[in-house]
Structures are given as structure tokens and as C-alpha cells.
Phi, psi and omega in degrees: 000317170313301176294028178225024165312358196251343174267349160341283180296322182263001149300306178309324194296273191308310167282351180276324178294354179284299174318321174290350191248293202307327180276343194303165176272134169233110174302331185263006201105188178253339171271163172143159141230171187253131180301116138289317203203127175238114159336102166005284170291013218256142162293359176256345154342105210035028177245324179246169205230193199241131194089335195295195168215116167306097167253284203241162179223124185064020180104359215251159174296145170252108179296309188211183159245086157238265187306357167281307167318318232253319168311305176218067141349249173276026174319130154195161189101216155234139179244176181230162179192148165248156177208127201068035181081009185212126161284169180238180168199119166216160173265107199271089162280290190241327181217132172275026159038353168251119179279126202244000000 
């Protein structure tokens, strides 16, 4: 057993970073999208940051970004979103400008 320490040691390595990813914390949950981009023109402009994590828009859960696009499709008006744990209220005229 002594001549195989070094594979010892990188099992230990490997399982623990495995154990260590598997463990992580997700403060929003595991659903949700993350702000990539926000437009210029996007009405979320200094209301929202680059990094937040999007979990719902109009009450409804945002899972991926998949149900995030099919949400907003055809937006307009005022929506609510919540993001980092704080709701929004912003007015959607032609684009919400945030890209995930």
C-alpha cells in the first residue's frame, strides 16, 4: 500500500473536489438565469446589475434559459421579476434588453 501514496493522495484530491462541487451553496436556489448583459436602452438599465440571478419574472419560476426566452418573447408593459432575492417592477416597451 505504501507504494501507491501518490495514488492515495490524488483519489483523496478527486473525491473530495468532487464532494466539494456537489456541496456548493446556491443562495437563489439551483433555478434561475444569470444577467450576462444588460442594454443600454433595456429598462432594467441601473436597476439591475450584470451577475444577478433572475428565479422569477411575473410570478412565474424561471428554470433555464430556455423558459426564460419563451417568457420573453412577447413582453410588454409592466412586469415584476425577482432577482437576488428582491423584487422589481420595471415598464417593457419594445425590449427588456437583458440578455442571460
Amino acid at each position: 500500500m505504501l507504494n501507491y501514496w501518490r495514488v492515495v493522495i490524488l483519489a483523496t484530491i478527486v473525491f473530495g473536489s468532487i464532494l466539494a462541487i456537489g456541496m456548493k451553496a446556491y443562495p437563489y436556489g439551483r433555478n434561475g438565469v444569470e444577467i450576462a448583459y444588460i442594454a443600454k436602452d433595456s429598462p432594467a438599465r441601473g436597476v439591475l446589475e450584470q451577475g444577478m440571478i433572475i428565479t422569477q419574472l411575473n410570478d412565474k419560476q424561471v428554470k433555464n434559459v430556455e423558459s426564460w426566452n419563451k417568457m420573453i418573447s412577447n413582453i410588454s408593459g409592466n412586469i415584476t421579476l425577482i432577482a437576488n432575492g428582491k423584487r422589481y417592477t420595471l415598464n417593457v416597451n419594445e425590449s427588456l434588453g437583458i440578455y442571460v
